[in-house]
Backbone as JSON Lines, residues from 0, in Angstrom:
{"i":0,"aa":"X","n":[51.18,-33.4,104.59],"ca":[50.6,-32.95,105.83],"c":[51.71,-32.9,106.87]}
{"i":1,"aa":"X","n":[51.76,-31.62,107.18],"ca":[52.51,-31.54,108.65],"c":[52.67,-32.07,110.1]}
{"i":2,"aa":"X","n":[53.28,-33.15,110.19],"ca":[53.32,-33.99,111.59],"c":[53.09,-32.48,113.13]}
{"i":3,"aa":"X","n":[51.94,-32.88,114.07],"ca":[51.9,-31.86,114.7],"c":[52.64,-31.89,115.92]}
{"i":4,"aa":"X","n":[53.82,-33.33,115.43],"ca":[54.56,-33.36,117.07],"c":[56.26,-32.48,116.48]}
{"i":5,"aa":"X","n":[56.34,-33.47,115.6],"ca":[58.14,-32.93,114.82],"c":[57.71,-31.76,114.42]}
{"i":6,"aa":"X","n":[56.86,-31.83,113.34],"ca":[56.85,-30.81,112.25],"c":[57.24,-30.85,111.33]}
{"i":7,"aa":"X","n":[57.62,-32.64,110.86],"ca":[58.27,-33.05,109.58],"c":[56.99,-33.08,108.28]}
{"i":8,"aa":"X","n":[57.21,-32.72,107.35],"ca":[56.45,-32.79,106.54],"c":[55.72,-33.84,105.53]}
{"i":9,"aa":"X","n":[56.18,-35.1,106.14],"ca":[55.91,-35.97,105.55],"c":[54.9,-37.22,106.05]}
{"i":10,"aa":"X","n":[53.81,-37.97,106.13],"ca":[53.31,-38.38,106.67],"c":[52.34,-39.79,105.44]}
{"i":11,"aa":"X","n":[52.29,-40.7,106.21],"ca":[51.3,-41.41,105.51],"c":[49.86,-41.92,106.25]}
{"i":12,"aa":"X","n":[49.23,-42.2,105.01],"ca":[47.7,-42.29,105.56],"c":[47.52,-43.9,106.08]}
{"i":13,"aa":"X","n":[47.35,-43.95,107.24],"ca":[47.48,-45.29,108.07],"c":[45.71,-46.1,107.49]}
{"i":14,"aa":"X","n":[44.41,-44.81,107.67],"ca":[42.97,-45.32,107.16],"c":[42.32,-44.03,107.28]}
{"i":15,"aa":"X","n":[41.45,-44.4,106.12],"ca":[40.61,-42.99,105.84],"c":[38.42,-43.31,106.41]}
{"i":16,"aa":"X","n":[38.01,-42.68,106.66],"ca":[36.37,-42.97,106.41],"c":[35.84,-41.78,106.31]}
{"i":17,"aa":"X","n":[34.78,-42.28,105.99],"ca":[34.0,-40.9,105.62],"c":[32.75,-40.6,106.67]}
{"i":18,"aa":"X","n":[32.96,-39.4,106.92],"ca":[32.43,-38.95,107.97],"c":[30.96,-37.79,107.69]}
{"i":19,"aa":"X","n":[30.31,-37.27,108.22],"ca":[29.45,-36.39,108.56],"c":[28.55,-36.44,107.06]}
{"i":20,"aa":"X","n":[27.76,-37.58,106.91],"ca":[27.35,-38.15,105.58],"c":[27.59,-37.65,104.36]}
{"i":21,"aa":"X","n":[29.0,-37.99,104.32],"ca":[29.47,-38.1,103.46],"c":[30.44,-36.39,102.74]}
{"i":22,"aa":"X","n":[30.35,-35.74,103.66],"ca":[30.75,-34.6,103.48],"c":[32.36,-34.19,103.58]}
{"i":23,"aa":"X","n":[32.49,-35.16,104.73],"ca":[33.92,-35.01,105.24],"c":[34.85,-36.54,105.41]}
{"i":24,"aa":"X","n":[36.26,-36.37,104.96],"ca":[36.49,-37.51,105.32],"c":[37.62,-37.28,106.43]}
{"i":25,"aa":"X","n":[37.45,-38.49,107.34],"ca":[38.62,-38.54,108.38],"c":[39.96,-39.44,108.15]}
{"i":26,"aa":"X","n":[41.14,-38.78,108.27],"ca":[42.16,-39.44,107.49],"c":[43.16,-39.84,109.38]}
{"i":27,"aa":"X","n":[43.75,-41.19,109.36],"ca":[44.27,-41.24,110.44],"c":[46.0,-41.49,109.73]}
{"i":28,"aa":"X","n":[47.06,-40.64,110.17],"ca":[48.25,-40.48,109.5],"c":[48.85,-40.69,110.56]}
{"i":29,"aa":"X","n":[50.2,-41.18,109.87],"ca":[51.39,-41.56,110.85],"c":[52.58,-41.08,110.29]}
{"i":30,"aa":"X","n":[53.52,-40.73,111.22],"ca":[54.97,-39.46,110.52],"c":[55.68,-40.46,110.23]}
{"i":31,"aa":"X","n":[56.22,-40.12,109.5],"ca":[57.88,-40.94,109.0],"c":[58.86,-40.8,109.42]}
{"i":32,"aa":"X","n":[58.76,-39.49,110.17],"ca":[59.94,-39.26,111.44],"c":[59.73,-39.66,112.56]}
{"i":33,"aa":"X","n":[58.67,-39.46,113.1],"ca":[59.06,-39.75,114.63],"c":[57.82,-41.0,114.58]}
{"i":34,"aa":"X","n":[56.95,-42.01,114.01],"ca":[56.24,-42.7,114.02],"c":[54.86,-42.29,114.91]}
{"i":35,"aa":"X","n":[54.72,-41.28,114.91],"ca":[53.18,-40.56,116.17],"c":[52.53,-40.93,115.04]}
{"i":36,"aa":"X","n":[50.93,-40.99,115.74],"ca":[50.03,-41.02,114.59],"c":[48.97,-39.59,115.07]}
{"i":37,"aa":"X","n":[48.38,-39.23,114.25],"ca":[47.31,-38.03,114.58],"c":[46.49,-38.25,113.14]}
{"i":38,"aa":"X","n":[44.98,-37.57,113.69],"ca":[44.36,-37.54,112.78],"c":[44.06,-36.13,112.19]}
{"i":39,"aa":"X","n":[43.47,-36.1,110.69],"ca":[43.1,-35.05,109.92],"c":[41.94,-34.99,109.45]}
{"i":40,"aa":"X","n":[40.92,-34.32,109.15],"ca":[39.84,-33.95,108.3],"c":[39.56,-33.23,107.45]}
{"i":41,"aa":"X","n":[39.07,-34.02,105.96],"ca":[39.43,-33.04,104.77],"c":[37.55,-32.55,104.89]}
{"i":42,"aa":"X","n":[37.13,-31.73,104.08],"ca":[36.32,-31.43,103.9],"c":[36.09,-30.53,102.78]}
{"i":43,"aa":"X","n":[35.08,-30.39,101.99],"ca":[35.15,-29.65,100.42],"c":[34.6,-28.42,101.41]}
{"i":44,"aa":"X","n":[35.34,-27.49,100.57],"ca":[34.94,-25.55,100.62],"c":[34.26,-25.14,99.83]}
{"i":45,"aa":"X","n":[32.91,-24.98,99.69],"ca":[31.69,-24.44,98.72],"c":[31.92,-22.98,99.36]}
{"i":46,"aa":"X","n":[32.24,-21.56,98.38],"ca":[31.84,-20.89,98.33],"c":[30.92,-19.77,97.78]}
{"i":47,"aa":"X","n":[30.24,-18.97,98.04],"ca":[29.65,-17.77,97.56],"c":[30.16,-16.46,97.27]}
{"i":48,"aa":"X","n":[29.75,-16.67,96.06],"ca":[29.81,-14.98,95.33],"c":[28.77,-14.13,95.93]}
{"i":49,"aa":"X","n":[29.11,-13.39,96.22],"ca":[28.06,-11.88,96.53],"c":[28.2,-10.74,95.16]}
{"i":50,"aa":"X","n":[27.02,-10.29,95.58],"ca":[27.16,-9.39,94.55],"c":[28.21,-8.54,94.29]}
{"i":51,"aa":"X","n":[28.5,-7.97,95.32],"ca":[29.64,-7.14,95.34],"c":[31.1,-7.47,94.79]}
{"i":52,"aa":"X","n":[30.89,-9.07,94.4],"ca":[32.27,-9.29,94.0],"c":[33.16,-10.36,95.17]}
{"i":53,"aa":"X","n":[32.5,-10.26,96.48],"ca":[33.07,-10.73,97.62],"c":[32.61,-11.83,97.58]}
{"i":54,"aa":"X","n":[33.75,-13.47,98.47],"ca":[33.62,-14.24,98.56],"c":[33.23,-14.81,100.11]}
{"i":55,"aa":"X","n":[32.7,-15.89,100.08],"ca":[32.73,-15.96,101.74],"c":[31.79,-17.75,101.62]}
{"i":56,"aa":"X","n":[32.41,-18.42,102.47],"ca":[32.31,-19.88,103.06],"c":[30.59,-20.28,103.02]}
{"i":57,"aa":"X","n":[29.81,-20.59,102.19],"ca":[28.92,-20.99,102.55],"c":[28.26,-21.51,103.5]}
{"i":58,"aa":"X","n":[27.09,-21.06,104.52],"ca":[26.94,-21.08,105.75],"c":[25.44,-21.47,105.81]}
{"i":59,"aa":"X","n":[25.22,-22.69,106.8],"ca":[23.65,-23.09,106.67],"c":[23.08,-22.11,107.68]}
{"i":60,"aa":"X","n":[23.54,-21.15,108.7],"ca":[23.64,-20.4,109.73],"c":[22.85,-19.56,108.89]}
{"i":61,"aa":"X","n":[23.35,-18.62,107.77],"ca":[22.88,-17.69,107.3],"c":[21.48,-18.03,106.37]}
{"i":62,"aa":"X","n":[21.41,-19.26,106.18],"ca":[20.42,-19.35,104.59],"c":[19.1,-19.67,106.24]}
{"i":63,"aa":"X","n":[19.49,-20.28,107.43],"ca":[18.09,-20.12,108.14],"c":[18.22,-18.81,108.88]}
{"i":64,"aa":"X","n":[19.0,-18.09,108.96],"ca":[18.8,-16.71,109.77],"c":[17.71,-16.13,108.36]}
{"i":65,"aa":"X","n":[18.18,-16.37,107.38],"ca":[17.39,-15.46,106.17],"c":[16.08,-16.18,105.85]}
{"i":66,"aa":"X","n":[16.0,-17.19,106.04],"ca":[14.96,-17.99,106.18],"c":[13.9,-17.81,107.68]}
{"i":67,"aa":"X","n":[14.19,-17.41,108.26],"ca":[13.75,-17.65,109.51],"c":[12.84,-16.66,109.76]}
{"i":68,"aa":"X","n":[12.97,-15.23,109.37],"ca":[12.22,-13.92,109.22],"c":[11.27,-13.99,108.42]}
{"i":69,"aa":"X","n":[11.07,-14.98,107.1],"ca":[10.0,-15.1,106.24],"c":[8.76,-15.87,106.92]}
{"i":70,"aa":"X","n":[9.98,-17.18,108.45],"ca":[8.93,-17.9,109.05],"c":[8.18,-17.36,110.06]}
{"i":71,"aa":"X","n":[8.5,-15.84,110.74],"ca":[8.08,-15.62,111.83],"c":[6.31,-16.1,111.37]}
{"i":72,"aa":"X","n":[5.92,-16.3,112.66],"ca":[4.51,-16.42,112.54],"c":[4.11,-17.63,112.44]}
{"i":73,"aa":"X","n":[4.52,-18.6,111.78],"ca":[4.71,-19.44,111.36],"c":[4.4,-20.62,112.01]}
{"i":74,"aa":"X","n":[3.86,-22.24,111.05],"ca":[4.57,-23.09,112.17],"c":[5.47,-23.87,111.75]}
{"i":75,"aa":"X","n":[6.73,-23.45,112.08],"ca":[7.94,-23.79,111.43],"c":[8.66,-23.94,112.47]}
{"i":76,"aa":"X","n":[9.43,-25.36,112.75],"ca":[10.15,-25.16,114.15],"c":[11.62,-25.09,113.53]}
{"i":77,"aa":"X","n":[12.42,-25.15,114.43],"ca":[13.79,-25.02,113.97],"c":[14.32,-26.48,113.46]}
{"i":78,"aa":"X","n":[13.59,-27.61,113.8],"ca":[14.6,-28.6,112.91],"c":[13.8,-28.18,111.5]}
{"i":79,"aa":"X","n":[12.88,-28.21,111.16],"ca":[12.27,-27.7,109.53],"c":[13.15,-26.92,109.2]}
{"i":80,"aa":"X","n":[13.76,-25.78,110.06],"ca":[14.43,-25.07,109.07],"c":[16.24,-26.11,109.06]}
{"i":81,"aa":"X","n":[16.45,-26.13,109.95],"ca":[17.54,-27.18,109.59],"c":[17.89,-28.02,108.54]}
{"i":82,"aa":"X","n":[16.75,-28.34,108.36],"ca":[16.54,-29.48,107.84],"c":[16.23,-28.75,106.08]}
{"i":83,"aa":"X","n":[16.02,-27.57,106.0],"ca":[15.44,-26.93,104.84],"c":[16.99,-26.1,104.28]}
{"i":84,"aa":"X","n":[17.79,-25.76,105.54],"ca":[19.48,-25.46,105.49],"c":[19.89,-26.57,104.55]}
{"i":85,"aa":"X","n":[19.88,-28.14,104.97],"ca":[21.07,-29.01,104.35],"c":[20.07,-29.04,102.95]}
{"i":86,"aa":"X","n":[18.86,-28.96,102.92],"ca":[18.15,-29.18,101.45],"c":[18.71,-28.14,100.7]}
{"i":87,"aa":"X","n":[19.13,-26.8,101.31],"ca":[19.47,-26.38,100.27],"c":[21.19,-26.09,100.01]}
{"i":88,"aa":"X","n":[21.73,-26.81,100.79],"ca":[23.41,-27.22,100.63],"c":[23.15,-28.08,99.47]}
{"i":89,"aa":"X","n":[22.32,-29.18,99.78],"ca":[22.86,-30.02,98.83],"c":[22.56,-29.84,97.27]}
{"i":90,"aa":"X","n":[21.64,-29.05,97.11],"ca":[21.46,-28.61,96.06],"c":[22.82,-27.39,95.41]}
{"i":91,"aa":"X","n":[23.14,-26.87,96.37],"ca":[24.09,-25.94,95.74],"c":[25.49,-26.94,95.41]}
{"i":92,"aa":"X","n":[25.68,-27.76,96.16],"ca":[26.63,-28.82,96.39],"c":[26.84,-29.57,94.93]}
{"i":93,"aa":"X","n":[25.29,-30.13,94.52],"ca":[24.74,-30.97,93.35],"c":[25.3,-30.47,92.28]}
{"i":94,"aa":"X","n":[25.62,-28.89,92.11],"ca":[26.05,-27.72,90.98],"c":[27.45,-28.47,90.52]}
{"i":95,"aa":"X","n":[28.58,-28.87,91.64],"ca":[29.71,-29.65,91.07],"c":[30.51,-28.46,91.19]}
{"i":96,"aa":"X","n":[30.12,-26.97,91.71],"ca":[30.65,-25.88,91.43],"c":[31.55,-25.55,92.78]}
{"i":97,"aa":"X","n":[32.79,-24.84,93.08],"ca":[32.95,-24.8,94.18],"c":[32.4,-23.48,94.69]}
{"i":98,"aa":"X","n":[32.91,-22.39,93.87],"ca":[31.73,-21.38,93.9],"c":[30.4,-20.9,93.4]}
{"i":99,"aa":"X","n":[29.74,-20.69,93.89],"ca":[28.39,-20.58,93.65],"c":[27.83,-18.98,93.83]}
{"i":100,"aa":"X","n":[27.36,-17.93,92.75],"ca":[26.66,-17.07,92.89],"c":[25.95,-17.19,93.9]}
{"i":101,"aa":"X","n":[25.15,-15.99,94.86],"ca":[24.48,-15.7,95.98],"c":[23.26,-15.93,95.55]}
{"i":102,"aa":"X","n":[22.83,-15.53,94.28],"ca":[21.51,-15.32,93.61],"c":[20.86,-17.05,93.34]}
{"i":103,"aa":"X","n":[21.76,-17.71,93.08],"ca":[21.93,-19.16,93.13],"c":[21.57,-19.87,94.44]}
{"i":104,"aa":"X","n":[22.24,-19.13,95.17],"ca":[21.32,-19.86,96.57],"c":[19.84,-19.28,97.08]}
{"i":105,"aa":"X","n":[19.79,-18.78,96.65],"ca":[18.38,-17.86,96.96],"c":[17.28,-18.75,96.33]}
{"i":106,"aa":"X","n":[17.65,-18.98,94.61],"ca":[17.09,-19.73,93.84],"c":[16.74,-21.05,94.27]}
{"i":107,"aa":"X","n":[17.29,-21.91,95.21],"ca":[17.85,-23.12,95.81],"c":[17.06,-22.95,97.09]}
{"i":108,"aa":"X","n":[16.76,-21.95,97.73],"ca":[16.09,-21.76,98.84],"c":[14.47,-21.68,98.8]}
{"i":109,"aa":"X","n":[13.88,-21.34,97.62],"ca":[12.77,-21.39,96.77],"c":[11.83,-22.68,97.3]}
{"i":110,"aa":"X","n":[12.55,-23.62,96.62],"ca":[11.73,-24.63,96.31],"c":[11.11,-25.51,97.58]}
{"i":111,"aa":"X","n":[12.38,-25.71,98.93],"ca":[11.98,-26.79,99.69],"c":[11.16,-25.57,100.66]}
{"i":112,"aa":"X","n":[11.31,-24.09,100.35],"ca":[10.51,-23.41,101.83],"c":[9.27,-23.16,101.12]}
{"i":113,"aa":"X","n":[8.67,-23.86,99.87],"ca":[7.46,-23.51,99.35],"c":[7.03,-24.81,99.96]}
{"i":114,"aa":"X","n":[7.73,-25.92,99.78],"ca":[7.12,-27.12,100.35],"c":[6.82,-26.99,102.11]}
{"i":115,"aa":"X","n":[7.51,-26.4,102.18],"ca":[7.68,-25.93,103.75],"c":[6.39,-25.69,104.66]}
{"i":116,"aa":"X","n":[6.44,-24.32,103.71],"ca":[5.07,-23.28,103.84],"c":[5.05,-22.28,103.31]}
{"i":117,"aa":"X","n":[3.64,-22.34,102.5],"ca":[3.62,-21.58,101.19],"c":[3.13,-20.08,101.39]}
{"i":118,"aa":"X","n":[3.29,-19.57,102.99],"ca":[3.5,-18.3,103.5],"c":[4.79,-17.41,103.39]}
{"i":119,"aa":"X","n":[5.18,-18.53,104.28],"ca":[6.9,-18.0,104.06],"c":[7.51,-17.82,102.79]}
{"i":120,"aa":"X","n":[6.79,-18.59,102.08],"ca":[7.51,-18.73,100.69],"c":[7.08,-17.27,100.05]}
{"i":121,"aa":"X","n":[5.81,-17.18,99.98],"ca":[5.06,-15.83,99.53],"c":[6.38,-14.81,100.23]}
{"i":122,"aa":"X","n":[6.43,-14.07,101.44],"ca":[7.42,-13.68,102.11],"c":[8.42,-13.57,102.2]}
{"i":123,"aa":"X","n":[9.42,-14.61,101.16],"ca":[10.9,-15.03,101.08],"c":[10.65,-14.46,99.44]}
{"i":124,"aa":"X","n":[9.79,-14.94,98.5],"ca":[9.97,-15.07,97.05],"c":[9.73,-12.98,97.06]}
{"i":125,"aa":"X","n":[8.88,-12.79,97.64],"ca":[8.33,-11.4,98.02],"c":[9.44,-10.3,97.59]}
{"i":126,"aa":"X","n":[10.65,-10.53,98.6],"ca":[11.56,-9.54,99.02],"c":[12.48,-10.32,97.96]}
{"i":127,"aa":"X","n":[13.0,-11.74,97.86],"ca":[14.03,-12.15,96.9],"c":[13.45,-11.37,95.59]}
{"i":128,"aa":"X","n":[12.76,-11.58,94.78],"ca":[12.18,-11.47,93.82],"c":[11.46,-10.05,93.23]}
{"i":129,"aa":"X","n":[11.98,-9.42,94.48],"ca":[11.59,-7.49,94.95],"c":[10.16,-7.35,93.78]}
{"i":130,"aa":"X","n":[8.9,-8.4,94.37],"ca":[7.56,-7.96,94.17],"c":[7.06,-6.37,94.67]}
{"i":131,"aa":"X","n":[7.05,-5.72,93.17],"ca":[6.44,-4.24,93.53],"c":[4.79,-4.08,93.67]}
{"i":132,"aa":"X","n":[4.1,-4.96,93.14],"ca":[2.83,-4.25,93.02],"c":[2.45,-5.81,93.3]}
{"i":133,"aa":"X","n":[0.72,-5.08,93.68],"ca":[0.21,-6.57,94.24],"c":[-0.66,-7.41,92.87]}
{"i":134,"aa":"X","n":[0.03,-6.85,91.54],"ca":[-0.17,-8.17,90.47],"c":[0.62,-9.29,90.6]}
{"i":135,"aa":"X","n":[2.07,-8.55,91.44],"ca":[2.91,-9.63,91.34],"c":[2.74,-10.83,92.26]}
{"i":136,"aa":"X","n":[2.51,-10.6,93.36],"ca":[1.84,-11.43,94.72],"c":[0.17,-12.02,94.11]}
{"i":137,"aa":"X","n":[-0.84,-11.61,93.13],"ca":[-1.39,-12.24,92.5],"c":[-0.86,-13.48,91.78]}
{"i":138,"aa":"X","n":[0.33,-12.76,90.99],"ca":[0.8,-13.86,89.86],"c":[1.16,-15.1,90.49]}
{"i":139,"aa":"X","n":[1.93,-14.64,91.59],"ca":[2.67,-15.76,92.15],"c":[1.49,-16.53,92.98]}
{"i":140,"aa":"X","n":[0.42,-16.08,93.73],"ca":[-0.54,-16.93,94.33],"c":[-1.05,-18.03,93.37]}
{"i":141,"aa":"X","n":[-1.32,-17.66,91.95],"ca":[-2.05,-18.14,90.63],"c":[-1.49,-19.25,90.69]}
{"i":142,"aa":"X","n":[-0.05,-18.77,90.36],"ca":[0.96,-20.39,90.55],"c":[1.1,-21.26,91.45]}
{"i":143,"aa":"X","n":[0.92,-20.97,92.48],"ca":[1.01,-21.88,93.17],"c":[-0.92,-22.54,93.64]}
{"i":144,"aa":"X","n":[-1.74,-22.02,93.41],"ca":[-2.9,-22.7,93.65],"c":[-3.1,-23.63,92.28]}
{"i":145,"aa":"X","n":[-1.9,-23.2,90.86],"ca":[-2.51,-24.41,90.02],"c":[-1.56,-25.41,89.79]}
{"i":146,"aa":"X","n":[-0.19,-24.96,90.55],"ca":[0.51,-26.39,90.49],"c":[-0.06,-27.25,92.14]}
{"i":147,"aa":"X","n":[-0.94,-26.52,92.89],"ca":[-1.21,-27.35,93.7],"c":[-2.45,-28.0,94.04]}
{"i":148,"aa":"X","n":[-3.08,-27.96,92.73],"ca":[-4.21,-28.85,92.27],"c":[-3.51,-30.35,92.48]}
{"i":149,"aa":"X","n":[-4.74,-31.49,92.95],"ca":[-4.28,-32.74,93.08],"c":[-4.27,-33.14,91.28]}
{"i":150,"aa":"X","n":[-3.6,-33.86,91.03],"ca":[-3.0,-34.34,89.48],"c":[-3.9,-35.93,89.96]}
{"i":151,"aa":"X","n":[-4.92,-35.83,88.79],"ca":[-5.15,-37.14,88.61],"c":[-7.05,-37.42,89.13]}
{"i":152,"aa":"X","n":[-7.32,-36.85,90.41],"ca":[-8.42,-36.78,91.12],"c":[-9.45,-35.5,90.22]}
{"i":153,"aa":"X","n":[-10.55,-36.47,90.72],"ca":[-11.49,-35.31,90.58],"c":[-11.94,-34.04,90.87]}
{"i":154,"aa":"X","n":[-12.25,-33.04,90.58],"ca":[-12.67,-31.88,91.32],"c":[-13.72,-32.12,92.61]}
{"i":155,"aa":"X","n":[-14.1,-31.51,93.43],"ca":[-14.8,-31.76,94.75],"c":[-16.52,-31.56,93.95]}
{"i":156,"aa":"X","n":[-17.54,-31.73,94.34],"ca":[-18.68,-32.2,93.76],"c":[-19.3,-30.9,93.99]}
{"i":157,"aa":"X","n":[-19.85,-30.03,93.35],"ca":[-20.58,-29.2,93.5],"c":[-21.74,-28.67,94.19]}
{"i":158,"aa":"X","n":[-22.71,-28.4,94.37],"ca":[-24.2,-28.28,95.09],"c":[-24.77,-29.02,94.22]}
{"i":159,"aa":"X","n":[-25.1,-28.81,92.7],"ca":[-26.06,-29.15,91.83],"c":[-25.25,-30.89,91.62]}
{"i":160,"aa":"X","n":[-24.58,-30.6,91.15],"ca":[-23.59,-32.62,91.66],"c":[-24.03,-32.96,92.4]}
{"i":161,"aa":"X","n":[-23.96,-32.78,93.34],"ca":[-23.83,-33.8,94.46],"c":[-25.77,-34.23,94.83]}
{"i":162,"aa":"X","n":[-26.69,-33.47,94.3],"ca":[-28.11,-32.95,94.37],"c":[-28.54,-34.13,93.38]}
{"i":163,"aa":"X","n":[-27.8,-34.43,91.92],"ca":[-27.99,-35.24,91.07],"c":[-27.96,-36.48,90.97]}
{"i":164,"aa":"X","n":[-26.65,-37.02,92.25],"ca":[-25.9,-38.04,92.71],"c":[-27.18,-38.47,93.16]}
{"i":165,"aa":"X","n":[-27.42,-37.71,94.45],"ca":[-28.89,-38.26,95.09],"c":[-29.91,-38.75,94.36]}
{"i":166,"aa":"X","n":[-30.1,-38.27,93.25],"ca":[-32.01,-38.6,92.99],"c":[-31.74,-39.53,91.66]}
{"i":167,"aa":"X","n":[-30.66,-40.42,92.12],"ca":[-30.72,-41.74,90.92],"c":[-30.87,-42.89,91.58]}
């Protein structure tokens, strides 16, 4: 690391911590030439493939700008989506990959904006997933009303149930 007073190239690490949970670490260095100390911050570079072949810095900016149009209407405030940004960093993060396909984050964006709201999600999966006909917006409703059956509970009691309950 380059001392930013000399410009000697040599420097040692005086103490390191880790910063911005756990994302970044802060390194405090001191020159061997002129004894200044200054600090540095490393941080890992996750990038994205685009289709086109092009690379570019993974950005939580963009996954809620693209997120954010599925929420209009919505009640979705901006820390939800914030908060639905680092859910889906860390998942792309989790990959171990430094680059990551685009289609991959999309995939990654899926899951926490269904938990979100399962409008937006309809709306996001819609256009990701380029639903042409409305079997496909069927299919996908299907799925999600039977993974969101309660697991374990009973069904709700019927007219003629609940009529039977009574007269014992």
């Amino acid at each position: 690391m380059r001392c930013p007073y000399c410009k000697a190239d040599d420097s040692r690490v005086v103490d390191s911590r880790v910063i911005e949970d756990g994302l970044s670490i802060r390194r405090r260095r001191e020159c061997t030439s002129c004894s200044r100390r200054f600090t540095t911050a490393e941080t890992s570079v996750l990038y994205v493939a685009k289709r086109s072949g092009a690379t570019e810095p993974f950005s939580r900016a963009k996954v809620v700008s693209g997120v954010r149009k599925a929420c209009q209407g919505r009640p979705v405030s901006d820390d939800d989506l914030a908060l639905l940004a680092q859910q889906v960093e860390d998942i792309v993060r989790a990959t171990g990959s430094a680059e990551i396909p685009a289609m991959e984050v999309g995939l990654a964006i899926l899951g926490p904006l269904r938990e979100l709201d399962e409008v937006a999600y309809l709306r996001f999966a819609s256009v990701y997933r380029s639903f042409d006909t409305l079997d496909d917006f069927e299919a996908e409703i299907a799925l999600l009303r039977a993974e969101g059956e309660p697991v374990g509970q009973e069904p709700a009691p019927t007219a003629s149930h609940s009529q039977t309950s009574h007269s014992q």
